[in-house]
PyMOL commands that place a pseudoatom at each C-alpha (Angstrom):
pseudoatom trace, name=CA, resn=UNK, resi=1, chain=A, elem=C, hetatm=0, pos=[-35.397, -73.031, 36.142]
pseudoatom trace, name=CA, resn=UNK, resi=2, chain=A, elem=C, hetatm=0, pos=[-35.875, -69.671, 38.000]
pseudoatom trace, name=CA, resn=UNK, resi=3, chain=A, elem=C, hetatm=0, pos=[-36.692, -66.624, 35.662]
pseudoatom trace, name=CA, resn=UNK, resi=4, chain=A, elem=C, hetatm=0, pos=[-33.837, -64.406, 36.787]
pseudoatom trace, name=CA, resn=UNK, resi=5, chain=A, elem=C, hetatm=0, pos=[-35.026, -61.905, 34.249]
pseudoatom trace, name=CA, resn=UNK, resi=6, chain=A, elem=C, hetatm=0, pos=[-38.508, -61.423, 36.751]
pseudoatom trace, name=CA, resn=UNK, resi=7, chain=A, elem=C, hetatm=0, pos=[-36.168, -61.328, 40.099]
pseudoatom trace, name=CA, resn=UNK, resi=8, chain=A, elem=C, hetatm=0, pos=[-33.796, -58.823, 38.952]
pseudoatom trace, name=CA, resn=UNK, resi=9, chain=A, elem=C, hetatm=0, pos=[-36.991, -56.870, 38.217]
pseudoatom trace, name=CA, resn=UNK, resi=10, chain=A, elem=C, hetatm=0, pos=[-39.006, -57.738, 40.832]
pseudoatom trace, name=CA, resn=UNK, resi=11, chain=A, elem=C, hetatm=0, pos=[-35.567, -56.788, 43.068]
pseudoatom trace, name=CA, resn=UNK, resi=12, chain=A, elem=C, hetatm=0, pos=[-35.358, -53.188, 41.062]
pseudoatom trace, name=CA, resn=UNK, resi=13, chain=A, elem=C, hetatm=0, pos=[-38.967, -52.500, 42.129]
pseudoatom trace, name=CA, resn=UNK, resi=14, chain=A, elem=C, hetatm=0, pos=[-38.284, -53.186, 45.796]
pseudoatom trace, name=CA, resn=UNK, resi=15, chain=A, elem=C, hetatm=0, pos=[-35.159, -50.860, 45.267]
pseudoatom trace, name=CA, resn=UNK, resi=16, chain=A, elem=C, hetatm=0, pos=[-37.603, -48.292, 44.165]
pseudoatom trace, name=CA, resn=UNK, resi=17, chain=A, elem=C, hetatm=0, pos=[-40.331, -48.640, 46.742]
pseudoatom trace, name=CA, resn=UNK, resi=18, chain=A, elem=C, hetatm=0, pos=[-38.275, -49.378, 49.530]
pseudoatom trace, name=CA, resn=UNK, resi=19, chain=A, elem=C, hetatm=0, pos=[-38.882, -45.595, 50.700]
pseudoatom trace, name=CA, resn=UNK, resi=20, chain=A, elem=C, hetatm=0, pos=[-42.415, -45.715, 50.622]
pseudoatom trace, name=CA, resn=UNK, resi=21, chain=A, elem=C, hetatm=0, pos=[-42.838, -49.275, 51.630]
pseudoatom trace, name=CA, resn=UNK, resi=22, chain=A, elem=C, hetatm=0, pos=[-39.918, -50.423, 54.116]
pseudoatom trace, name=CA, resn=UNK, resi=23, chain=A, elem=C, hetatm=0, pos=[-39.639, -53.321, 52.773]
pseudoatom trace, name=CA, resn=UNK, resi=24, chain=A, elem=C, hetatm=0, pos=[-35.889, -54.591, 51.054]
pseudoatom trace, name=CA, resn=UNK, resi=25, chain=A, elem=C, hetatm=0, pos=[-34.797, -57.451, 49.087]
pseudoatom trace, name=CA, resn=UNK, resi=26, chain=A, elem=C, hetatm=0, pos=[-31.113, -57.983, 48.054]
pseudoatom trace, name=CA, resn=UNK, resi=27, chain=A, elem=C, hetatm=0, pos=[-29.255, -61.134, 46.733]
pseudoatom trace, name=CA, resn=UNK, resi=28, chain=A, elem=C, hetatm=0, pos=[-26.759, -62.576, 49.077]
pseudoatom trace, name=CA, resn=UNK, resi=29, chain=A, elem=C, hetatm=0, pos=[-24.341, -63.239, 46.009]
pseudoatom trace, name=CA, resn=UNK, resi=30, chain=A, elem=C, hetatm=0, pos=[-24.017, -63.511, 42.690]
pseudoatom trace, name=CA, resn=UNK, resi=31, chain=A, elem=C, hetatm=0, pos=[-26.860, -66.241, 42.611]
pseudoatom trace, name=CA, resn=UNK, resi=32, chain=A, elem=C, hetatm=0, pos=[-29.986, -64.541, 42.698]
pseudoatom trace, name=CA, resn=UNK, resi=33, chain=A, elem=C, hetatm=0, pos=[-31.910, -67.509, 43.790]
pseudoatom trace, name=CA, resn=UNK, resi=34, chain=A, elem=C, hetatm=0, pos=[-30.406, -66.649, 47.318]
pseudoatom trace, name=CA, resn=UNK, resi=35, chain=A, elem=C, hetatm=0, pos=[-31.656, -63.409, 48.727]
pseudoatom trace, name=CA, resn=UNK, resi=36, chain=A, elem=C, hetatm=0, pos=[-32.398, -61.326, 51.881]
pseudoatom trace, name=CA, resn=UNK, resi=37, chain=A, elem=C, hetatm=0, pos=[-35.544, -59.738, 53.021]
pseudoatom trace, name=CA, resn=UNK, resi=38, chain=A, elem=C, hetatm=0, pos=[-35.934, -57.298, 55.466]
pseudoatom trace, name=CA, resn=UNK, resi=39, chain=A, elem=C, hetatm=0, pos=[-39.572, -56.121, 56.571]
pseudoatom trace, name=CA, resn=UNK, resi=40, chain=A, elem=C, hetatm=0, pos=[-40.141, -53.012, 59.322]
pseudoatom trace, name=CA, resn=UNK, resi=41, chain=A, elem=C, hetatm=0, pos=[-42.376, -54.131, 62.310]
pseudoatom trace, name=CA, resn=UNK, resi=42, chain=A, elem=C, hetatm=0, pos=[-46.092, -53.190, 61.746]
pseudoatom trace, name=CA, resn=UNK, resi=43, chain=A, elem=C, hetatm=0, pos=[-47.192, -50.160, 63.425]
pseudoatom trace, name=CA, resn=UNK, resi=44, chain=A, elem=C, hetatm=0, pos=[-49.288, -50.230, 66.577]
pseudoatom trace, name=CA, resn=UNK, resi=45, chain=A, elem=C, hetatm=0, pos=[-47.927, -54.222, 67.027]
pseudoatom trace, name=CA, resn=UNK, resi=46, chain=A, elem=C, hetatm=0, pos=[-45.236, -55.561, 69.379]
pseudoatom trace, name=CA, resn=UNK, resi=47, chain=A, elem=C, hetatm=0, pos=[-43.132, -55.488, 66.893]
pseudoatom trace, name=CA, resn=UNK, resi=48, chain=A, elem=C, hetatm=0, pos=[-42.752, -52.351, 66.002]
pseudoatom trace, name=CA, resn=UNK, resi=49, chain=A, elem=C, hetatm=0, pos=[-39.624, -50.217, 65.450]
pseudoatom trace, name=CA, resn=UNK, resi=50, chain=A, elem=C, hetatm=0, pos=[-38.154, -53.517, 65.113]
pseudoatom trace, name=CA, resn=UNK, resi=51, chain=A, elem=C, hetatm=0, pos=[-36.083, -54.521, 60.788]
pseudoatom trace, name=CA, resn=UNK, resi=52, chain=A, elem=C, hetatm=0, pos=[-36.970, -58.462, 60.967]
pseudoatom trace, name=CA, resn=UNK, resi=53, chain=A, elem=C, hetatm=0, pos=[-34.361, -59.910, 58.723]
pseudoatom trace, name=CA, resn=UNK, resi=54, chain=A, elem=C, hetatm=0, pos=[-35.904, -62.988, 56.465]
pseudoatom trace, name=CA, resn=UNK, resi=55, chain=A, elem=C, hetatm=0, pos=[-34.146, -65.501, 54.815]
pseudoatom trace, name=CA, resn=UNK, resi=56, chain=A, elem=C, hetatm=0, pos=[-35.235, -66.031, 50.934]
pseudoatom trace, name=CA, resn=UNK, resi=57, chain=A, elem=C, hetatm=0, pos=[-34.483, -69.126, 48.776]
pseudoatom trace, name=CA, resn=UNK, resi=58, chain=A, elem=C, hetatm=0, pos=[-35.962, -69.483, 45.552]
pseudoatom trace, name=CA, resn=UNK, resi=59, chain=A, elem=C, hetatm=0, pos=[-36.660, -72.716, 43.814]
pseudoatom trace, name=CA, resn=UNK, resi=60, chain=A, elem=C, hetatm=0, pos=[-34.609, -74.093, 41.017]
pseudoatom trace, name=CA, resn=UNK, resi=61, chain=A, elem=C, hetatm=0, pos=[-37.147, -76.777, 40.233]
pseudoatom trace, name=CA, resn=UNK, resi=62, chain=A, elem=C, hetatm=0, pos=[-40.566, -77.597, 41.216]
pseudoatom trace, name=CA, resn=UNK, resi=63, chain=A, elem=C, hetatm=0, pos=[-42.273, -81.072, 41.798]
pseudoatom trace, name=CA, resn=UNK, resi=64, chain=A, elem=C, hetatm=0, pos=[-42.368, -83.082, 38.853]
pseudoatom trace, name=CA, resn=UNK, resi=65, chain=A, elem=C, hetatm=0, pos=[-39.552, -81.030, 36.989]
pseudoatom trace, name=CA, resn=UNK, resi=66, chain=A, elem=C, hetatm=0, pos=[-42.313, -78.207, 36.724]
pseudoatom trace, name=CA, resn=UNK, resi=67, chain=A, elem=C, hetatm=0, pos=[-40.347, -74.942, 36.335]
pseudoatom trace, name=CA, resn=UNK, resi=68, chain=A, elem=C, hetatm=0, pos=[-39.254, -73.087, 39.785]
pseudoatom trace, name=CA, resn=UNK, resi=69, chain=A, elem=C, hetatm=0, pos=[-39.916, -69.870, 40.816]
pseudoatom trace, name=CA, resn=UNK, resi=70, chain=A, elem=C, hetatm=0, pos=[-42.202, -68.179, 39.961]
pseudoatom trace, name=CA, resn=UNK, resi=71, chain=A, elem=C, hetatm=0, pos=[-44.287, -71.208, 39.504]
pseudoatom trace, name=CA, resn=UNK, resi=72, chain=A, elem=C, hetatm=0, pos=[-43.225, -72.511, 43.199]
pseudoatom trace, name=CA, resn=UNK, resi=73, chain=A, elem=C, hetatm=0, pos=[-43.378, -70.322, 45.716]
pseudoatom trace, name=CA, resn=UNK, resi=74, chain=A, elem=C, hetatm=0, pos=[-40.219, -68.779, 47.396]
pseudoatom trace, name=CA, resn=UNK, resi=75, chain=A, elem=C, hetatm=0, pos=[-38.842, -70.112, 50.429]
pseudoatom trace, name=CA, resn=UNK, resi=76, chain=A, elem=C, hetatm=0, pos=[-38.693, -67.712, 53.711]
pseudoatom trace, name=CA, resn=UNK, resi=77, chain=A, elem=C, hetatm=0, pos=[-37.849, -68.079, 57.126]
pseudoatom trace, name=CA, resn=UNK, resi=78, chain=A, elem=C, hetatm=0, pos=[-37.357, -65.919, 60.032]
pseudoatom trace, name=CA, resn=UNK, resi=79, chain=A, elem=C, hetatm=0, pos=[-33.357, -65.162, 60.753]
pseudoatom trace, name=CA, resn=UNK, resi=80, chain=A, elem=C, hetatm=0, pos=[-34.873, -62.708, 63.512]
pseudoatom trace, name=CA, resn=UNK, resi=81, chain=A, elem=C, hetatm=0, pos=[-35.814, -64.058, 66.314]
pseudoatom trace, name=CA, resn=UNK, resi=82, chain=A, elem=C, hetatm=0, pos=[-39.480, -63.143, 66.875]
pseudoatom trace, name=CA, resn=UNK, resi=83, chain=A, elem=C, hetatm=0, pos=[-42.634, -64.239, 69.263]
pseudoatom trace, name=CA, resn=UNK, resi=84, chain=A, elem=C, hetatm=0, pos=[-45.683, -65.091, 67.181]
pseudoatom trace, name=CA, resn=UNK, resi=85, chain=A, elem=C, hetatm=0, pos=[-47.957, -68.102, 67.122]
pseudoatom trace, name=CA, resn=UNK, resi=86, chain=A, elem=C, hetatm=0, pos=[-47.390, -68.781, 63.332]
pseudoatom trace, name=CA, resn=UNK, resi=87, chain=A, elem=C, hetatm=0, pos=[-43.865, -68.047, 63.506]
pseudoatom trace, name=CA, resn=UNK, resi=88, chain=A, elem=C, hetatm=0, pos=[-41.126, -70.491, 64.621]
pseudoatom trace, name=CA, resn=UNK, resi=89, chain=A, elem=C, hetatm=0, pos=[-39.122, -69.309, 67.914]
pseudoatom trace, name=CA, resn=UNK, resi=90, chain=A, elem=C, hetatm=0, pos=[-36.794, -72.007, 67.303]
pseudoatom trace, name=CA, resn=UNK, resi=91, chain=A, elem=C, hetatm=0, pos=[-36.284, -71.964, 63.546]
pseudoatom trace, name=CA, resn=UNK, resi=92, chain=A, elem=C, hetatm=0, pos=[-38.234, -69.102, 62.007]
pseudoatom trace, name=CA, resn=UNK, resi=93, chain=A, elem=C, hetatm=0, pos=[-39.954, -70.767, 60.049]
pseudoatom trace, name=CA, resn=UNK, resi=94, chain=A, elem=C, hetatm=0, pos=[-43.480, -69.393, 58.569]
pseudoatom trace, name=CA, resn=UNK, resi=95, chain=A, elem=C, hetatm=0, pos=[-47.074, -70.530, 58.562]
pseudoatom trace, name=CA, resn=UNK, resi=96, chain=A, elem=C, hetatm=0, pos=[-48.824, -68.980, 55.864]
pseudoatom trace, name=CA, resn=UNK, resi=97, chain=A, elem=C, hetatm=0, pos=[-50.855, -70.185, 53.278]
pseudoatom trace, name=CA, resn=UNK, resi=98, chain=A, elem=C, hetatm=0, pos=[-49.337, -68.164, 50.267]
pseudoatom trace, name=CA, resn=UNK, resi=99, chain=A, elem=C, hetatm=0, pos=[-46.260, -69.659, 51.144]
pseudoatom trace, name=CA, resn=UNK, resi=100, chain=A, elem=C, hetatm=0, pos=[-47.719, -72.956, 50.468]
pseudoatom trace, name=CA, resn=UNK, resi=101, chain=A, elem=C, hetatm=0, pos=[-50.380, -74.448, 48.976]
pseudoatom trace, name=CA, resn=UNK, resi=102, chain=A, elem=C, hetatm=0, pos=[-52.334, -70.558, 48.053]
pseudoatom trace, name=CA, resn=UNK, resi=103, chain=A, elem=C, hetatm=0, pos=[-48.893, -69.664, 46.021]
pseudoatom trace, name=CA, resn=UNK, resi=104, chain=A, elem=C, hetatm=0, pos=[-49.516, -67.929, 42.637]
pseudoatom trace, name=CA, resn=UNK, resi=105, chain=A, elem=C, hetatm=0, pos=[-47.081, -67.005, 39.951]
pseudoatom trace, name=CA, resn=UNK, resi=106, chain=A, elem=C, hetatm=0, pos=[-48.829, -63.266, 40.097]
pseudoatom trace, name=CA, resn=UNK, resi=107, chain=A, elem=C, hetatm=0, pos=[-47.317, -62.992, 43.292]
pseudoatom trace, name=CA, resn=UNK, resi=108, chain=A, elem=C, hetatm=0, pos=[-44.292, -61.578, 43.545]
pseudoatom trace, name=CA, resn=UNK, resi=109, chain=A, elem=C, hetatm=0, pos=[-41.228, -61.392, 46.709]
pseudoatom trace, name=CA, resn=UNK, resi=110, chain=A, elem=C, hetatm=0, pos=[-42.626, -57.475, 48.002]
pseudoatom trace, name=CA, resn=UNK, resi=111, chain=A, elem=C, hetatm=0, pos=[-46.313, -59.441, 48.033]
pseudoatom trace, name=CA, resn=UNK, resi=112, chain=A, elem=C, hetatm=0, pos=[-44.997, -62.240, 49.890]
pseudoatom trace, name=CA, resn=UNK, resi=113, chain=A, elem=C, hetatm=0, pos=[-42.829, -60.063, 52.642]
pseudoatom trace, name=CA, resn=UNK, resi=114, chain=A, elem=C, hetatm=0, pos=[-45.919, -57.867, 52.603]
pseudoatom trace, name=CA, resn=UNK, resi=115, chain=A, elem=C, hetatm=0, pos=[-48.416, -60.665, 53.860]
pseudoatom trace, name=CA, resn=UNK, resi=116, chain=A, elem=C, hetatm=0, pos=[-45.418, -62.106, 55.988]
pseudoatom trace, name=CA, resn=UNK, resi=117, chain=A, elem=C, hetatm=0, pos=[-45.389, -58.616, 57.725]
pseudoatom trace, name=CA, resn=UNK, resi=118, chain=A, elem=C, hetatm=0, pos=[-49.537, -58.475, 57.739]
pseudoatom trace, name=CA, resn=UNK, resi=119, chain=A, elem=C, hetatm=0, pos=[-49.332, -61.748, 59.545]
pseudoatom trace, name=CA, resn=UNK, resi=120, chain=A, elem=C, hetatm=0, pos=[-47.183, -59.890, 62.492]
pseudoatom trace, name=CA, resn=UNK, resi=121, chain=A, elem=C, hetatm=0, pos=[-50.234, -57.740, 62.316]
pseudoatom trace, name=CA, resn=UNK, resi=122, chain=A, elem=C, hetatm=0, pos=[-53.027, -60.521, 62.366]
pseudoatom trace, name=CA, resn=UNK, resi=123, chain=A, elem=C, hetatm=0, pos=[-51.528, -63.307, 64.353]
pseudoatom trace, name=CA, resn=UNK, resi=124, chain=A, elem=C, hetatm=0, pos=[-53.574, -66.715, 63.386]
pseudoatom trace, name=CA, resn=UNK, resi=125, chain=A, elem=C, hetatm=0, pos=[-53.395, -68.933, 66.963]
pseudoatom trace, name=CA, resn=UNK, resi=126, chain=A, elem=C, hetatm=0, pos=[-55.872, -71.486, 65.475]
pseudoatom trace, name=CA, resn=UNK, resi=127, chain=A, elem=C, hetatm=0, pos=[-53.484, -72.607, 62.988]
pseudoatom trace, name=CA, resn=UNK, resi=128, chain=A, elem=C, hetatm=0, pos=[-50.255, -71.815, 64.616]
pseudoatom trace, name=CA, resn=UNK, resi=129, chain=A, elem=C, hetatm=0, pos=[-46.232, -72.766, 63.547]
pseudoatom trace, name=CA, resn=UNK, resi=130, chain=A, elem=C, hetatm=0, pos=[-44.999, -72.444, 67.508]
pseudoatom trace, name=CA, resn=UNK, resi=131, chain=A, elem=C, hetatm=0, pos=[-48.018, -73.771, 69.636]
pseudoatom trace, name=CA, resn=UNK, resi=132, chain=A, elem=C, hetatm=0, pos=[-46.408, -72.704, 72.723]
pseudoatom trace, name=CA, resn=UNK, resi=133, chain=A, elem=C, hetatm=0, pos=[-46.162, -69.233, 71.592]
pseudoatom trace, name=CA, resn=UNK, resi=134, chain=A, elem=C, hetatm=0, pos=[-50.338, -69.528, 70.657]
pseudoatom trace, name=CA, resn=UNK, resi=135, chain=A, elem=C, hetatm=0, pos=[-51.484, -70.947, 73.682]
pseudoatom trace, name=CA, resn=UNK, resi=136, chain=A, elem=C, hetatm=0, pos=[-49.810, -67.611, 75.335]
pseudoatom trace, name=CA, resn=UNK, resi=137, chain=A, elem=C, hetatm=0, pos=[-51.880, -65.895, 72.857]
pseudoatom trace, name=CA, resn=UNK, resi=138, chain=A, elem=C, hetatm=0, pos=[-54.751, -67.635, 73.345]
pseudoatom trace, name=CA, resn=UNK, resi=139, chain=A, elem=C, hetatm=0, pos=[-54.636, -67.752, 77.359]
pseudoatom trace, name=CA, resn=UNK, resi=140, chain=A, elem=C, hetatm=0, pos=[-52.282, -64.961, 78.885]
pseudoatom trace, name=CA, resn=UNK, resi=141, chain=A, elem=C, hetatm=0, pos=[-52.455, -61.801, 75.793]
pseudoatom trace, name=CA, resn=UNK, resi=142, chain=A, elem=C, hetatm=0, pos=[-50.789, -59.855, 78.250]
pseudoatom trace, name=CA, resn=UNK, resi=143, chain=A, elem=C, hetatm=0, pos=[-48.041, -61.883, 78.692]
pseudoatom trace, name=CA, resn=UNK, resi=144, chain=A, elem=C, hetatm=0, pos=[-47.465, -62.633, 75.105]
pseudoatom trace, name=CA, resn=UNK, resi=145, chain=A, elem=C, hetatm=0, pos=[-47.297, -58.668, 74.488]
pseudoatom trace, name=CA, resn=UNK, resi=146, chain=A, elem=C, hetatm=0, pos=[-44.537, -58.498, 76.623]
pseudoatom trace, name=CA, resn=UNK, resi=147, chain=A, elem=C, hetatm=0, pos=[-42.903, -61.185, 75.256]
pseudoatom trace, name=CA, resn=UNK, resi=148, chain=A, elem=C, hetatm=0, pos=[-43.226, -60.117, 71.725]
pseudoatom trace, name=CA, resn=UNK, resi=149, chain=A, elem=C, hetatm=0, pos=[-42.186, -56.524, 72.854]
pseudoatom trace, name=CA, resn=UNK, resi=150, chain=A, elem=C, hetatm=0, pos=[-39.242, -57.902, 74.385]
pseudoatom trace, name=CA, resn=UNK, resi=151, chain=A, elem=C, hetatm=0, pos=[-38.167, -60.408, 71.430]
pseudoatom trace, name=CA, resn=UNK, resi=152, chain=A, elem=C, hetatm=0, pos=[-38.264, -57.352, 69.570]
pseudoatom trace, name=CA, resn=UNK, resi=153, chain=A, elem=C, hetatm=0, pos=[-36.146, -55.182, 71.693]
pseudoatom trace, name=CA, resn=UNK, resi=154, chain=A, elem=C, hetatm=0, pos=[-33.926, -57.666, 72.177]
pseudoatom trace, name=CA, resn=UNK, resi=155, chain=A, elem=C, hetatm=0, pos=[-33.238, -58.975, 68.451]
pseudoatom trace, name=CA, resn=UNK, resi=156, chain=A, elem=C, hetatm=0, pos=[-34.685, -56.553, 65.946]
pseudoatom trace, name=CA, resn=UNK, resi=157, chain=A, elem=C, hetatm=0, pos=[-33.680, -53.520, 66.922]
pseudoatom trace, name=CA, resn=UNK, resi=158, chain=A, elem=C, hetatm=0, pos=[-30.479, -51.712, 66.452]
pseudoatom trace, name=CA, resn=UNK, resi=159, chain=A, elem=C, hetatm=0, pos=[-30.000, -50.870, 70.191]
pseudoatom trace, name=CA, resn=UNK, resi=160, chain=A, elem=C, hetatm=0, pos=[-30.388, -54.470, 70.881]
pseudoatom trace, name=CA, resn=UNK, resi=161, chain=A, elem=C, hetatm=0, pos=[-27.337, -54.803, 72.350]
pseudoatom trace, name=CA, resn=UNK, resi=162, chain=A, elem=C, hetatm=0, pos=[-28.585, -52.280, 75.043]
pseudoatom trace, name=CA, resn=UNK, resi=163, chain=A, elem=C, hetatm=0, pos=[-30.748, -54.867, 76.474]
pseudoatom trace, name=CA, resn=UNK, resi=164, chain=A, elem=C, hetatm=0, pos=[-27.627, -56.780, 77.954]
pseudoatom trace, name=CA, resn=UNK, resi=165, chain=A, elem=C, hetatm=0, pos=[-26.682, -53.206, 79.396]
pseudoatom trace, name=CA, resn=UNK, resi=166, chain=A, elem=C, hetatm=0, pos=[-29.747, -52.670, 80.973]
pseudoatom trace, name=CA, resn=UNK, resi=167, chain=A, elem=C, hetatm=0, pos=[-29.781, -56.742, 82.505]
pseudoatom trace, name=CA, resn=UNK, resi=168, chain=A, elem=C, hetatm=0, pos=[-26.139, -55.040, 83.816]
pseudoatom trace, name=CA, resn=UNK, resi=169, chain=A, elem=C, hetatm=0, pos=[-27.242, -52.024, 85.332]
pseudoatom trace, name=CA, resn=UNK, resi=170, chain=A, elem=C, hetatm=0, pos=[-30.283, -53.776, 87.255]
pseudoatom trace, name=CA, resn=UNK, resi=171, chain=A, elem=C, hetatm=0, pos=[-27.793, -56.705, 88.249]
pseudoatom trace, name=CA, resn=UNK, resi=172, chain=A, elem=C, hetatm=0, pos=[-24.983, -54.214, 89.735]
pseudoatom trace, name=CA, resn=UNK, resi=173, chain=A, elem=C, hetatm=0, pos=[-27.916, -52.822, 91.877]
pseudoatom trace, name=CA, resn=UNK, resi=174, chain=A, elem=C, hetatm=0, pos=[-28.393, -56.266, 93.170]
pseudoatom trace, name=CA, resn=UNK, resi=175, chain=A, elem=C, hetatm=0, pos=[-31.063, -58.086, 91.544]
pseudoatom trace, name=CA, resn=UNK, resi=176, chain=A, elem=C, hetatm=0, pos=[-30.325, -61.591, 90.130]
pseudoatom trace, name=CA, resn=UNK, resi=177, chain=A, elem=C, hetatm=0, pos=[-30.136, -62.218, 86.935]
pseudoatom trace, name=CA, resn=UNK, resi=178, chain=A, elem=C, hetatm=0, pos=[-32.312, -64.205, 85.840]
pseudoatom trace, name=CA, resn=UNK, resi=179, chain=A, elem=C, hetatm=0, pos=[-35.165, -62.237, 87.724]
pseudoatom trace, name=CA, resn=UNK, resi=180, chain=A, elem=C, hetatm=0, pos=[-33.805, -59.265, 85.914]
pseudoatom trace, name=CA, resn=UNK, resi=181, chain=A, elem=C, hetatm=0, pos=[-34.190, -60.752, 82.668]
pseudoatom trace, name=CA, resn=UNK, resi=182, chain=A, elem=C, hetatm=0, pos=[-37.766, -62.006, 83.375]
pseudoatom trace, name=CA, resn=UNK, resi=183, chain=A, elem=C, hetatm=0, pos=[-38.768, -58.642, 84.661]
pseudoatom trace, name=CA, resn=UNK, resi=184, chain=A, elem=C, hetatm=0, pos=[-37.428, -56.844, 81.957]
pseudoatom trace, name=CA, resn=UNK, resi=185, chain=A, elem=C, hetatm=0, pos=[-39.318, -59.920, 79.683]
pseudoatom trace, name=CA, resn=UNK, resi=186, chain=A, elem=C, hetatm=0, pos=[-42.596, -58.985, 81.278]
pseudoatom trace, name=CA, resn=UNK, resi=187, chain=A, elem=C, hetatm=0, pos=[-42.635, -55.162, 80.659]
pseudoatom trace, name=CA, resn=UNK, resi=188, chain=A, elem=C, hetatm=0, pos=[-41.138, -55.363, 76.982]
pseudoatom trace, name=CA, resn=UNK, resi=189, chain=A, elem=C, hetatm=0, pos=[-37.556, -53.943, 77.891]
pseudoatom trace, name=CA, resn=UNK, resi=190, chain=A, elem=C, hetatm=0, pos=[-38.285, -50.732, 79.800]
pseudoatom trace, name=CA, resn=UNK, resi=191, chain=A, elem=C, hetatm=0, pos=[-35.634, -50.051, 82.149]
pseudoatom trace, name=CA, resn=UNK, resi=192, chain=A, elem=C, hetatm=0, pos=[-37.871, -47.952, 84.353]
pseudoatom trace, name=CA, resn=UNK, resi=193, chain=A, elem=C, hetatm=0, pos=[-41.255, -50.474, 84.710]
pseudoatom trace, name=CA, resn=UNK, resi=194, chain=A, elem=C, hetatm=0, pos=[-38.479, -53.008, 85.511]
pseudoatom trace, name=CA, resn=UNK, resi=195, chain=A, elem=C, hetatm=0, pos=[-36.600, -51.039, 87.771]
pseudoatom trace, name=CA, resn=UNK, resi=196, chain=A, elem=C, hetatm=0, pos=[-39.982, -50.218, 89.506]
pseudoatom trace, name=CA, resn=UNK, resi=197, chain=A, elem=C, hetatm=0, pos=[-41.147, -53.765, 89.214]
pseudoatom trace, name=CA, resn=UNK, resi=198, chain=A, elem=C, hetatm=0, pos=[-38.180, -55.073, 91.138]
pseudoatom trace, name=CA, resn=UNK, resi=199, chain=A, elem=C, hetatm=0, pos=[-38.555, -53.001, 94.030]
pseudoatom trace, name=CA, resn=UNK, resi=200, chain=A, elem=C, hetatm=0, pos=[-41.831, -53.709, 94.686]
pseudoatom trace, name=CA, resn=UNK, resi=201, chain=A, elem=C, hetatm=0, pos=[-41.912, -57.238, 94.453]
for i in range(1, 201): cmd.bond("trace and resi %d" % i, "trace and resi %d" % (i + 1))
show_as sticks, trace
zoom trace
């Protein structure tokens, strides 16, 4: 069984911190063994300025009838999009150890979104989730900047919807579309590199 007694505390110390740290948990319902996390983009990343939204499930039961959570670690996936190597683009689903196999029942949810958000910080290609994403990594940085940049403009940001405004701006100056969207891809969602981009190419 979980020990609801530790989440509703563990969930009053996020409520405390949340200032300090960024980071939120809340329970989707009633049943606290459903919750959401949300974790600010690291600082000096691609991601930053972006509020990744992360989907929480806590274990009932563990293998072999062993008790759940805390004793099993929690379940989290990605319900932002988001560009990383250890980070599903299809699913969100997480690589990372402490999810897995390095779980502890000292841990707690704010340790677990913390190292989630350190791993936006310290991408791991060698042992990726979305190989596609780290052989961009790996061979064209650059380009997987960009990307990134523009994942995060595009579905972790509050102005996100802006992005389909600027794709309509650009278009009703007559670029096509999809050459629009690429450009804007490539220089992370700034309008004006786009904008410039287009005109010389």
């Amino acid at each position: 069984m979980i020990d609801f007694a530790r989440v509703q505390k563990e969930l009053q110390e996020c409520s405390r911190e949340k200032d300090s740290s960024g980071i939120r948990v809340s329970p989707k319902s009633d049943n606290l063994a459903r919750l959401t996390g949300i974790i600010p983009g690291p600082l000096g990343t691609p991601y930053e300025g972006g509020s990744f939204e992360i989907d929480i499930t806590l274990p009932v039961i563990g293998f072999y009838f062993a008790d759940g959570y805390p004793f099993e670690p929690p379940k989290m996936k990605f319900v932002t999009k988001v560009w990383h190597p250890n980070i599903s683009s299809q699913s969100g689903a997480i690589c990372l150890d402490i999810l897995k196999d390095q779980w502890s029942p000292a841990l707690t949810l704010k340790t677990a979104l913390l190292s989630v958000q350190a791993l936006l910080s310290a991408p791991e290609p060698d042992d990726p989730q979305d190989a596609v994403v780290a052989q961009q990594y790996l061979r064209e940085y650059q380009t997987f900047v960009g990307t990134a940049r523009y994942w995060t403009e595009s579905f972790a940001k509050a102005s996100s919807l802006g992005v389909e405004e600027k794709v309509q701006r650009l278009v009703e100056m007559g670029f096509p579309d999809g050459l629009v969207r690429s450009t804007l891809e490539a220089v992370g969602g700034d309008e004006n590199l786009a904008l410039e981009k287009l005109l010389s190419s």
